[in-house]
N, C-alpha and C positions, 0 to 999 in steps of 0.2 A: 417496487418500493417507492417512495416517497424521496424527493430529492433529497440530499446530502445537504448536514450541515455543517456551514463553515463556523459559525460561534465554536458549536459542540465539539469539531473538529481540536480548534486552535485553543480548550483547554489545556490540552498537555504539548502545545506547541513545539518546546524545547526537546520533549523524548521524542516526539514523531520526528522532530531536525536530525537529531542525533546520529540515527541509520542514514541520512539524508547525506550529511557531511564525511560517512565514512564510506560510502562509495563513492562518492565526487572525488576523493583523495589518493582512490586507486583508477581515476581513469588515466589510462598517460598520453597524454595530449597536453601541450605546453602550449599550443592555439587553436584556436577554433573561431569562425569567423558565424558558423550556423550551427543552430543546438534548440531540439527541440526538448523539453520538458512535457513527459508524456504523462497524464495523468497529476499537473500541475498541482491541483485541489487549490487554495486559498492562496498561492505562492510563495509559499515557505521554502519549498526545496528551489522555486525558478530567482529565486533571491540570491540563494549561495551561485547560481550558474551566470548571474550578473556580476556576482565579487570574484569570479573565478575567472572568466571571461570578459571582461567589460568592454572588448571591442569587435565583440560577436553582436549578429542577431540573432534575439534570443525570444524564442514561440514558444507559449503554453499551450498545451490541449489539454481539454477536461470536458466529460459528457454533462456538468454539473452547471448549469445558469448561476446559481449562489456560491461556487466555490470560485468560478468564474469571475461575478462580481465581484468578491472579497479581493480575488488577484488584480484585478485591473484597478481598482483605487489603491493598492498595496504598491505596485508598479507600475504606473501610469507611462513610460517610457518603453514598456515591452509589449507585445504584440499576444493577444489572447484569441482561441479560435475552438466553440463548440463541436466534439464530434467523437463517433463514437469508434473506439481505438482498435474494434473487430475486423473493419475495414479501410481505416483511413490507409494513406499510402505517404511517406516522407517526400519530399522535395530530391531531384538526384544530389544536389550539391550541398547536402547537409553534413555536418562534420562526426556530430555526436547528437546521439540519440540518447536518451537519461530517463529513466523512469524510477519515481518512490514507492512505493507500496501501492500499486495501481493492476501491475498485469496477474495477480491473483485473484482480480474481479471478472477480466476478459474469457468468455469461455473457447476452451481450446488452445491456452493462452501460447503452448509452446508454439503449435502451429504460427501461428500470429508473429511470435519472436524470430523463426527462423525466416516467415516472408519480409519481414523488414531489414533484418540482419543482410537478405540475399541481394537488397536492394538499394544495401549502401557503395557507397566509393571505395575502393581499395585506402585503406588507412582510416576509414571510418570507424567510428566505436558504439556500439550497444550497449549501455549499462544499464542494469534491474535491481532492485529487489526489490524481495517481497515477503511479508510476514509467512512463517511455516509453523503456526501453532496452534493445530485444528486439536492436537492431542494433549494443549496442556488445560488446567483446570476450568480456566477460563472460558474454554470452549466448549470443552465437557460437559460442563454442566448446564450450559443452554440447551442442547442439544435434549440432556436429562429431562432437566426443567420442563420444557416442550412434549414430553411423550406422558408426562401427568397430565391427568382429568382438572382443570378443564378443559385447558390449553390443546391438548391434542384432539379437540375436537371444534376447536374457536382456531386451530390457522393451517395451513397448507398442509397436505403431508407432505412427510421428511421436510421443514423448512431446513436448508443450511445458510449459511453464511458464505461459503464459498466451496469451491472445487479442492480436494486434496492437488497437493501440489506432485508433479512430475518426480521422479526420483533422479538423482542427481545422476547418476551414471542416462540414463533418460536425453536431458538438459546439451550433458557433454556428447552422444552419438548425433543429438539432431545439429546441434551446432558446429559441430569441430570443423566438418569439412567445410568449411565457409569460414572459416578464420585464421589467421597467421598467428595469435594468441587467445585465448580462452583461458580464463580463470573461473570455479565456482567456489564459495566456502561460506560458512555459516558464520555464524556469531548470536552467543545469547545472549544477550541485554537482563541487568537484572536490575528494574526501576524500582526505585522506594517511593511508594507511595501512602497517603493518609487513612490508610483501610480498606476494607471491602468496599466501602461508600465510591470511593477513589478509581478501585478496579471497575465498579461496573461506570460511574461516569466514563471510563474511558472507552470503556467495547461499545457504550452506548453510541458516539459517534462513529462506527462501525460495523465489528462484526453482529453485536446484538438487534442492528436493526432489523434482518429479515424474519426475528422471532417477535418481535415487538412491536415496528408498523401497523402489523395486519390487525392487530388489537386496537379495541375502545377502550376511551381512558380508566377505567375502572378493573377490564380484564389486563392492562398493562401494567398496570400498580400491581394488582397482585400478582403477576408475572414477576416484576422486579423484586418485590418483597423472599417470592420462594427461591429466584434465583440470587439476591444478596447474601440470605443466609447461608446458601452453601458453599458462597465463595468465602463467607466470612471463615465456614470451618477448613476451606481447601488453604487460606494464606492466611493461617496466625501471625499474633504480631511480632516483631525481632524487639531487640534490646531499647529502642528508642521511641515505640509504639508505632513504627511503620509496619508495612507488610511491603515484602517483595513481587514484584509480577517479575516472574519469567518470562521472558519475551522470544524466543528464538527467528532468526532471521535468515533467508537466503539469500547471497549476493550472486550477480553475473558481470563481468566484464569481457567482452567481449571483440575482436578489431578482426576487420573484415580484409581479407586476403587479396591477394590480385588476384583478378577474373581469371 
């Protein structure tokens, strides 16, 4: 794919904080001196870990040059560091490890979670989440979209957008032995937004890119066109001429046991 956009991105800035802010609020650490933000993107989420923290130091990672950029004029004060999160390795004396909607990109991603997790400090914390909505409409129908003529013969077979996520019972056998606490739990998010128009600007800076990149301007317009209108009939409008996106969420917290 095409690198990530930060404009596209920081459209719906405040829904993507949202999830952001309610796992920062279950990690329980009342200091932290090192805290990596994994998966940074523009520094939305590495912003709250500098109001939450302010006498840590505080690192972003991101495989993204322009989310990258965006973060480093955003916090010129914090330390920003390209790379790819398959195999980076934490610092040993890092406090908290924090990640937004990023390790549902990584493939293999549990594996990944548990070498980092094994590699923290006794009192250390791992916290995740990550979007778990390959099955609501919004996904669906890309996936749909994608298997009509033309399209299924102008991009990838099978294009997805990501891996099915782990199953929670999954999450809690690879982790537990490696923790003194472990939490996992969901949360749906239910965003009003200004239409179908709305919903696809959103997945546009996301999950619809590996359906739509691979396309020329012309076969991607009409891509959006047939996938609009199905989103338009999947979220009618409610009482105020919004539509709801369903968003559903996986959280992880995580604190790493004595060796």
């Amino acid at each position: 794919m095409a690198d990530w956009s930060a404009s596209q991105y920081l459209k719906f800035e405040d829904e993507r904080t949202r999830p952001a802010r309610d796992l920062l609020a279950q990690v329980p650490l009342s200091k932290a001196l090192k805290v990596y933000d994994l998966g940074c993107g523009p520094g939305n989420s590495t912003e709250l870990l500098v109001a939450r923290y302010p006498d840590a130091e505080i690192v972003g990672v991101d495989s993204s040059p322009d989310m990258l950029s965006q973060a480093r004029k955003r916090l010129p004060q914090c330390r920003f560091i390209e790379a790819d999160l398959s195999g980076w390795a934490a610092p040993a004396d890092v406090d908290l490890l924090y990640s937004n909607a990023t390790f549902q990109w990584v493939p293999d991603h549990l594996a990944v979670l548990k070498r980092l997790l094994t590699g923290l400090k006794p009192g250390a914390v791992l916290a995740v989440q990550m979007p778990d909505n390959l099955d609501e409409p919004s996904h669906v129908w890309m996936r749909e979209v994608a298997r009509e003529e033309p399209f299924v013969s102008l991009l990838p077979k099978n294009p997805r957008d990501r891996a099915i996520l782990p199953s929670v019972g999954e999450y809690y056998d690879a982790l537990k032995p490696h923790c003194a606490r472990l939490d996992i739990w969901h949360t749906f998010y239910q965003h009003p937004l200004d239409g179908a128009e709305a919903i696809v600007e959103w997945v546009k800076g996301t999950g619809l890119r590996p359906f739509i990149d691979p396309l020329a301007p012309t076969e991607r317009a009409a891509f959006l066109r047939a996938y609009t209108a199905r989103i338009a009939a999947a979220y009618p409008p409610r009482v105020d001429g919004k539509v709801l996106l369903r968003f559903p969420r996986l959280f992880i917290v995580a604190c790493r046991k004595e060796r």
